[in-house]
N, C-alpha and C positions, 0 to 999 in steps of 0.2 A: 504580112505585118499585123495583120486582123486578129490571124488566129494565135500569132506571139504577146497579142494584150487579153485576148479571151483567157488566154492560160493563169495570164497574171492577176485580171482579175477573178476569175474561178479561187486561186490558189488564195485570195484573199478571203471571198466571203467562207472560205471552210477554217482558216486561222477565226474567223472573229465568231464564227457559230461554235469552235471548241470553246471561245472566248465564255461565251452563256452558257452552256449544257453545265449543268451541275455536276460537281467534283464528287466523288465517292468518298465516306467520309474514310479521315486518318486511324488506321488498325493499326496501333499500337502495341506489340507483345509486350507484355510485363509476366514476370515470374514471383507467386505467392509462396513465399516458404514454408512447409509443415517439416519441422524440427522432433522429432522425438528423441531426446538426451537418454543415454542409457538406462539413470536410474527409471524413468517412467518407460522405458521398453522392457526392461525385465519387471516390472509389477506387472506390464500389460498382460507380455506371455503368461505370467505368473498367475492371471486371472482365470487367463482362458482355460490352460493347459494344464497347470500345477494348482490348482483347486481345490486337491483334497488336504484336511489340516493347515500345518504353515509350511504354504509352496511346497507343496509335496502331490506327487503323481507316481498309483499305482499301474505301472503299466501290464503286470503281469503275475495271476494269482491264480493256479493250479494246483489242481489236486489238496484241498487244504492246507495249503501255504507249503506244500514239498517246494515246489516252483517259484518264484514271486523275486519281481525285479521293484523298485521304487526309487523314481528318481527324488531330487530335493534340491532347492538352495540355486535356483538359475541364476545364471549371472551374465548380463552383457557389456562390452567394455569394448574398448579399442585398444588396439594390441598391433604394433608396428605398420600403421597403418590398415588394418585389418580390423573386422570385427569379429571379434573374440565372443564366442558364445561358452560355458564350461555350466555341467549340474553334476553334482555329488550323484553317486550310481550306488545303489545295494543290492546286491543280488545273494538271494537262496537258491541254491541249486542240489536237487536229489534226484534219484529215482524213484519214481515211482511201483514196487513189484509186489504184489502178491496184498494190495490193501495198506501197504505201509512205506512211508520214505525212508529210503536206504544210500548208502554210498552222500550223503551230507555235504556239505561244504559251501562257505559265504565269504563273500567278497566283497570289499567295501576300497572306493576311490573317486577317481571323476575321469568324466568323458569333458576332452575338450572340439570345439568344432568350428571351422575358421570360413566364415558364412558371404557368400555374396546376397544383398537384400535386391529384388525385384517385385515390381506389382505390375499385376493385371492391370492393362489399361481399359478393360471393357467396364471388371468389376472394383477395381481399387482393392483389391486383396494385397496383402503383403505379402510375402513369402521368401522362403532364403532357403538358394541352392549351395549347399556343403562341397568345398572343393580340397578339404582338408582337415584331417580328424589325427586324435591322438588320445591315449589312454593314461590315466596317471595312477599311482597307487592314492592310498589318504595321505600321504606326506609328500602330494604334489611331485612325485618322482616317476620319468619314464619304465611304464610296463609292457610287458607283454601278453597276453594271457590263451589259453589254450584249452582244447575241451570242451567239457560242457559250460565253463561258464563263458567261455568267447561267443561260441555261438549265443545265447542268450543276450550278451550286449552285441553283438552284431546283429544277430535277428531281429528283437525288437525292439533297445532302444533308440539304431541309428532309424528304423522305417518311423519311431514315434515323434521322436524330433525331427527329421525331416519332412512331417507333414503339419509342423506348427507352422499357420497362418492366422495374421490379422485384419477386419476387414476395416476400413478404413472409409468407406463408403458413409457412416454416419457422421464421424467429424467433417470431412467435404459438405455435408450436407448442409451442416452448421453451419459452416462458413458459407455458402451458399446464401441462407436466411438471414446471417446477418449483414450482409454485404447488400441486400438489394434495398430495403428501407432505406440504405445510406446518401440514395441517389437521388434526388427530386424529379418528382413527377413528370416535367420535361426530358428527363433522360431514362424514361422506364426502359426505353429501346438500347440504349446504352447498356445500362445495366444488365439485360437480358442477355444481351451479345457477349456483357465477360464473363457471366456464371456458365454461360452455355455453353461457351468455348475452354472451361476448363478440362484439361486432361493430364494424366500427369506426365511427369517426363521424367529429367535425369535421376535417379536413386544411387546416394553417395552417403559412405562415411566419413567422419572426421572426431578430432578429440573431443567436438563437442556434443557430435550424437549420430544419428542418422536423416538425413536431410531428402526426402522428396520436393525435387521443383515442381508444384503446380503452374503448367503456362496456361497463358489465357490473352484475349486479345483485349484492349480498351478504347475503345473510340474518341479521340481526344478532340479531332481536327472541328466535328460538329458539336463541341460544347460551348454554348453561349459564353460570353468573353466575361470575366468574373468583374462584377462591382466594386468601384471604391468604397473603401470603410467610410461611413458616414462620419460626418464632422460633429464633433457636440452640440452646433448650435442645431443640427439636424435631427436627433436625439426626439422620441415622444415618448411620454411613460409606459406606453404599450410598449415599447419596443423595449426599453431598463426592464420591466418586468418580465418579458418574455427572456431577456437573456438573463438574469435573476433563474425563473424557474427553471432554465436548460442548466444552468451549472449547480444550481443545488442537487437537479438529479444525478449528474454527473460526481458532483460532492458526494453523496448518500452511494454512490455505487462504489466509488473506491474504498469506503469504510468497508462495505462488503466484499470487496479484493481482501484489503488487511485481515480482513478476519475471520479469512477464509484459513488463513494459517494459524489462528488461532492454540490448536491440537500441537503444532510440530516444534521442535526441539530447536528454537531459533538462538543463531550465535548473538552476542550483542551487537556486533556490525552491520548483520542483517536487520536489528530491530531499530539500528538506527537507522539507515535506508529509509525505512517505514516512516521514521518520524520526518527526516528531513521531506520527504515526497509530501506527507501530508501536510506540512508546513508552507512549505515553497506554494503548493499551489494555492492554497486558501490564501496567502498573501499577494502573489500575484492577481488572483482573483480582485482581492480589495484596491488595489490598483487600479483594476481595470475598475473597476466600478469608481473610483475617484476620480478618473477621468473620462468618465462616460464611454469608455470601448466599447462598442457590444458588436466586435465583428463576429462575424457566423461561425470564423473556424478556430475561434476561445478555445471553448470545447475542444473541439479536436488535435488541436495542436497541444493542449495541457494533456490530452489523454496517451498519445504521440510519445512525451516527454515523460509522462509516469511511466510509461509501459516500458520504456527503453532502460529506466535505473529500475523499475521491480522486475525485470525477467528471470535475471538471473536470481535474484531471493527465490520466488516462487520454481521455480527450475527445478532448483538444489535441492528444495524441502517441499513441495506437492510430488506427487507422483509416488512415494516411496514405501505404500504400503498396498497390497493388492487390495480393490473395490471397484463397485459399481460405477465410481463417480470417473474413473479411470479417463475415459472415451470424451467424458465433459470437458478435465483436465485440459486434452489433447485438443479440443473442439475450441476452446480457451484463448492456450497459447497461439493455435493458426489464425486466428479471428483476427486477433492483437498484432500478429507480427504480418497479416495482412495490411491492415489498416496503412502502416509505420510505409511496406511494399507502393500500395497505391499512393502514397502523398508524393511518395519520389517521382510520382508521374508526373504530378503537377496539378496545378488547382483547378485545373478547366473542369478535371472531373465533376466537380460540385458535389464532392460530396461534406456531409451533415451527419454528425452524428445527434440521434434524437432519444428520448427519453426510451421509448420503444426497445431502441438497437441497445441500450444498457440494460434494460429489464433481461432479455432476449442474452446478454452475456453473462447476466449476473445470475440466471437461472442452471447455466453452466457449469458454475462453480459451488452451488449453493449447495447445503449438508444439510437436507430437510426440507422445512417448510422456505414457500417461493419464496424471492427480496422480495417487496414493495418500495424498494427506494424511495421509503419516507424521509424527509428532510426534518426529524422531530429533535425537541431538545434536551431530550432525557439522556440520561448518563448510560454508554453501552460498557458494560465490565470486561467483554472481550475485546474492545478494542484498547484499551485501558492497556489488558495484560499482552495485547500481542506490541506496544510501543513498549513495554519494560517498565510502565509506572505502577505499577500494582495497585493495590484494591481503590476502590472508588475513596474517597475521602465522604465521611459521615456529614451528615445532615444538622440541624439543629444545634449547632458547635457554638453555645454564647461562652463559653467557660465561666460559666458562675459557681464552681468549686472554689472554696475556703483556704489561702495560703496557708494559714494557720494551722490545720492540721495536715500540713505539708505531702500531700499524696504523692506530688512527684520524687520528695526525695526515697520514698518507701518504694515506691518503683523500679528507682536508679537503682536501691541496695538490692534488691530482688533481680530485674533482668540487664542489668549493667544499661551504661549511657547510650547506647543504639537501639534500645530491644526495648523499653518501658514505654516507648510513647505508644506502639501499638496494641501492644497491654491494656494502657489505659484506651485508648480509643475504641475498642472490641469492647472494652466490659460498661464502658459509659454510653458511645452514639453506634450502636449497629449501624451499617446501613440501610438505608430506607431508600427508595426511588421513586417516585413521582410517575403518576400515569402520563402513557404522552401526549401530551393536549399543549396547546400555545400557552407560551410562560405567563404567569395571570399581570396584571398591568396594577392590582389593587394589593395591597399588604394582605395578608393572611390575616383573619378576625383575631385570632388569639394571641399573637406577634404583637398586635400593634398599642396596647398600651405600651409593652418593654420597648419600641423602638423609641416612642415618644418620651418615654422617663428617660433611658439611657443614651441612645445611640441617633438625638436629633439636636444638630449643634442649636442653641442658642447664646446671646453676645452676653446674658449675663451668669451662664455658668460654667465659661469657657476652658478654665482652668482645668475645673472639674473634668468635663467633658475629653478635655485630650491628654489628660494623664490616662482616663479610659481606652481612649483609642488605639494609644502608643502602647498601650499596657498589653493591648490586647494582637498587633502585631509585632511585639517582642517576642509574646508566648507562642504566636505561632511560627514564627521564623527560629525560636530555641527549640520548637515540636520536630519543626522540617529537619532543622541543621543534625539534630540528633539520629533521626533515622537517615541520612543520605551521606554520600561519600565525598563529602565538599573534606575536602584537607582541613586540620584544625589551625592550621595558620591560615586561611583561608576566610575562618570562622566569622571574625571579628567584619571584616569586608562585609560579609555577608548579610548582617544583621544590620547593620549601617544600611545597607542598598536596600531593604526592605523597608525604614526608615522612608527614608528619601525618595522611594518611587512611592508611596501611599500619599504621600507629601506632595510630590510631582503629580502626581495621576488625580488626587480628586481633596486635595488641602483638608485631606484627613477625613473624608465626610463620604457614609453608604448613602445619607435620604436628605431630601430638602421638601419645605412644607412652609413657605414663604408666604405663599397664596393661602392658606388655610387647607391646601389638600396636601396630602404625604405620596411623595414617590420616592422612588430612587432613582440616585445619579448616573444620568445617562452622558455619553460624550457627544459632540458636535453632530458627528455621522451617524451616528444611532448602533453603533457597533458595538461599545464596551458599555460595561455596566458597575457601580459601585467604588467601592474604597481603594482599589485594586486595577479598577477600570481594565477588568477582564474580558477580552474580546470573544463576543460569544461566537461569532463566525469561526473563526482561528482554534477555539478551544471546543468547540461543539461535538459531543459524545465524549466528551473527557470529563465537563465538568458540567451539573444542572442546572439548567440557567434560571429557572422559578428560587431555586437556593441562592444562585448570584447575586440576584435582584433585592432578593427580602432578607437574607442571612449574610450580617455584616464577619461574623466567625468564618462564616462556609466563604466567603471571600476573600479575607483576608489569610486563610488558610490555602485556599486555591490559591491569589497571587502568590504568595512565601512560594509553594511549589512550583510554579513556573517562571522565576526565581532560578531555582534550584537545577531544573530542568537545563535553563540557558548556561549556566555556569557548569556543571558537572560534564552535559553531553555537547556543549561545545566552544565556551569558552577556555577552557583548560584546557582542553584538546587542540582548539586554535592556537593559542599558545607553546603548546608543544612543540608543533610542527613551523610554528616561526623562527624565524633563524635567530633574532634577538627577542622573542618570548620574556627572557628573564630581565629584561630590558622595563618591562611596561610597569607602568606606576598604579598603582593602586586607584588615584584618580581613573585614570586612562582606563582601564582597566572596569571602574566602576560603571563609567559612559557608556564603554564599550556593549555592557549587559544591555544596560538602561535601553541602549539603542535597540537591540535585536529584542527586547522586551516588547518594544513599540513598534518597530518593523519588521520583526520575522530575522532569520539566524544570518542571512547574507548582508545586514547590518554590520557586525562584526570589523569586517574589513574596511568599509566603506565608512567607519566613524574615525577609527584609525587613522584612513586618508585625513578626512574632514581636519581631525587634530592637527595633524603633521603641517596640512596648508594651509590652517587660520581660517578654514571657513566651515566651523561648523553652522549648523541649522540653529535657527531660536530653540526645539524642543530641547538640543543637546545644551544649548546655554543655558537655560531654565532648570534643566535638571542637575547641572554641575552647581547651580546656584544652593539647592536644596543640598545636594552632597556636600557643598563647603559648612552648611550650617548644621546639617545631620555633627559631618565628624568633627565641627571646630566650638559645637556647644552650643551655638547658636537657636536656639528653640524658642528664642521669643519673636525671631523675627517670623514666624508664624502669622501673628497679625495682619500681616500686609495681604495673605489671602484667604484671610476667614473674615478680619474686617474692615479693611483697606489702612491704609495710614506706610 
């Protein structure tokens, strides 16, 4: 009986000693993707191999060109499942007898080659074993060939392309370097475990490119249990500022994404892409900031979200011409489509992306000199032209030209109604740009008698004063309407809403100087500025914000264009694609702008509802207030907010 309770309890105290011994942490496999899409595998090869001139490779050059094969023009693709490798072949074929080439003869077509890709798992080399070849003439038709020139593409172009290899070893690297920063300093062991456990594994094609799984292991089980987002009343300015400086860097790094395609031949869908991304986040952004969010993975999760709607832009149009930068490209996209890999682990990881880890990506992609993801407020002209808005808008814009000797109609008769305003704007305000330093808080010395004469309301030359104002975003909303592709039944709408939102946004006024000092009109959050009440967060590197502040022209020119912007690239198009689009009333219609004016394009829909069910927001009632009085004639009831009554 003794020894049948000895056992039992034996058998306990080793349950309850498993009980304490510490668990090994949870090894999670996870699989990193590196994707190389065809167009960037044949610039690659195209760098390595095909080098000489454009993608051309001499592989064989005797006897003074008696001999000489040169390939040209690689091309990789997927092809029934297969990857299709094919390069234009030219071959010179002589003898060589007695000092001179004889017996002649050249041949021109292509070699096709139907490749399985495999890498070294020691060194990450790429390489692709041929298990199926075929000859074509140049008119893409099956040949045969015999002779001396068979031998010559038998002998050395199939040994030349069959020993094209890519090393692959430096973009792993990269991803590597930028993966460990991501991980806080409590998890450096962590982090160590999944770079170090990379290896690659399957290599597969498909119609999208050629795909190597990097596997790797991630330790999940020992990651401290992740924090509740703090509450607002939790909130301290260190911590607003510190998530402030993380998303401006992260803001300043995606400007250098966009415009990093600057150069390539973007369709307009693509450039729209660009704009919606760059929209969406800076307004979500303000969001967050109006309700005091400052969780850790902002950042990451906006970056998450951009990267998944830009992959395919940059896909299609990086990669497509041989260069250096080539390997960066690749180091890029695996970085990115890492990051998207590990969230799906889960947040235990903890990871952070921090200013560093964007420097570190954005030097990737960079054509020149480093980024410094500065967060400055000067006008960048390439970003400008990679969203579709072309040239920066000029500087210094009072329009104090003389009706009288009517320049615009001389204009009109000269480069017809779309083509004259940029005439005149090129031969009047070049543009100018501002060094980048913090927007100045004081008027410009020389500006500010003209602002006080002209453009600083007082109660008793009020008349005067907004026939000026209104005068002055007529002309620039007839500047805008004329160069943009707003429909000319559209027109009328258009010039009203410009009306009405200067009305709405700041009761017709750039400056107030009540106290005796002169500034300009700021909004509640410190976000917009002037007649226009242009958000410089939102519009920052499109428009300059030192010109926003002090230049009631340069802002009333800027809103007319963004404006312009809402209605061409997406309320007309929203429209389209609604089922009863031709349904909406011009009111409705006018809101609709008005709204995405103020909150960013996914407005749109969400004013639409508001209408339908009677609950719009005070901003949209306030504004449909000024549009009744814009388009019903009503311009005195102005008063009521320049000076009460």
């Amino acid at each position: 009986m003794f020894a049948h309770h000895a056992k039992r309890l034996a058998a306990l105290f080793i349950l309850l000693a498993a009980c304490t011994w510490p668990r090994p942490a949870a090894a999670e496999p996870v699989v990193l993707p590196l994707t190389i899409d065809y167009q960037l595998l044949t610039s690659m090869v195209a760098t390595n191999s095909f080098n000489v001139g454009w993608r051309t490779a001499v592989i064989v050059d005797e006897y003074d060109g008696c001999r000489k094969v040169t390939l040209a023009a690689p091309q990789y693709s997927f092809d029934r499942g297969k990857l299709r490798f094919e390069t234009k072949v030219f071959v010179h074929a002589g003898a060589y007898i007695g000092g001179s080439c004889r017996l002649e003869t050249d041949w021109e077509g292509y070699v096709v080659l139907y490749q399985q890709p495999r890498v070294d798992p020691a060194r990450w080399v790429l390489s692709f074993d041929t298990y199926e070849s075929q000859v074509l003439t140049k008119d893409r038709q099956p040949t045969t060939l015999g002779g001396i020139v068979w031998e010559f593409v038998k002998g050395h172009v199939y040994d030349y392309l069959g020993n094209i290899t890519m090393n692959l070893a430096p973009p792993v690297a990269d991803l590597k370097a930028f993966l460990l920063p991501l991980f806080p300093p409590e998890r450096e062991a962590s982090a160590q475990t999944l770079v170090n456990s990379m290896q690659p594994g399957r290599v597969f094609v498909d119609a999208e490119g050629l795909h190597l799984d990097i596997t790797a292991v991630a330790d999940t089980e020992s990651a401290p249990p992740e924090a509740e987002a703090p509450t607002p009343e939790e909130l301290t300015e260190d911590e607003l500022d510190r998530f402030v400086a993380g998303w401006e860097s992260w803001d300043a790094f995606l400007i250098t994404m966009l415009t990093a395609l600057v150069k390539e031949a973007l369709e307009a869908n693509d450039r729209q892409t660009l704009l919606d991304v760059l929209l969406e986040t800076r307004y979500r952004f303000l969001e967050a900031l109006a309700q005091s969010y400052t969780g850790k993975d902002f950042v990451r999760d906006q970056f998450i979200w951009a990267w998944q709607q830009l992959s395919p832009v940059f896909r299609n149009n990086l990669g497509d011409e041989p260069s250096a930068t080539l390997m960066g490209y690749l180091a890029f996209f695996t970085a990115s489509d890492a990051l998207i890999a590990l969230d799906r682990v889960g947040p235990a990881l903890g990871i952070e992306i921090s200013r560093d880890g964007l420097v570190r990506l954005a030097k990737l992609i960079a054509d020149g000199e480093a980024p410094t993801l500065a967060y400055d407020q000067t006008v960048d002209p390439s970003l400008r032209k990679v969203l579709g808005l072309g040239e920066a808008l000029s500087e210094g814009s009072y329009f104090n030209f003389s009706r009288a000797s009517d320049p615009v109609g001389r204009l009109m008769a000269r480069y017809g109604p779309r083509r004259w305003l940029s005439a005149l704007t090129d031969f009047l305000c070049p543009p100018v740009y501002a060094a980048k330093a913090k927007p100045p808080e004081d008027p410009p010395a020389d500006k500010l008698p003209e602002i006080k004469d002209k453009w600083l309301f007082t109660r008793d030359a009020m008349d005067t004063y907004l026939k000026r104002v209104r005068g002055l975003v007529a002309d620039n909303a007839g500047f805008t309407l004329m160069k943009s592709k707003i429909p000319d039944a559209r027109g009328p709408l258009y010039k009203n809403l410009a009306q009405a939102t200067a009305w709405q946004e700041s009761c017709y006024r750039q400056f107030k100087g009540d106290d005796g000092t002169l500034s300009y009109l700021r909004s509640y959050n410190g976000t917009s500025v002037g007649l226009m009440q242009i958000n410089e967060r939102v519009w920052r590197g499109l428009y300059d914000s030192p010109s926003l502040r002090w230049d009631i022209g340069y802002n009333a020119k800027a809103g007319c264009e963004v404006l312009e912007v809402y209605i061409t690239r997406y309320a007309l198009r929203n429209l389209k694609d609604m089922k009863d689009g031709a349904k909406v009333s011009d009111d409705d219609l006018a809101g609709a702008i008005y709204a995405m004016y103020n909150g960013g394009p996914g407005q749109f829909d969400k004013f639409l509802e508001r209408r339908k069910s009677g609950k719009l927001y005070d901003s949209d009632k306030l504004f449909l207030q000024k549009w009744n009085w814009v388009t019903g004639g009503k311009e005195d009831q102005i008063v009521k907010c320049l000076v009460g009554g």
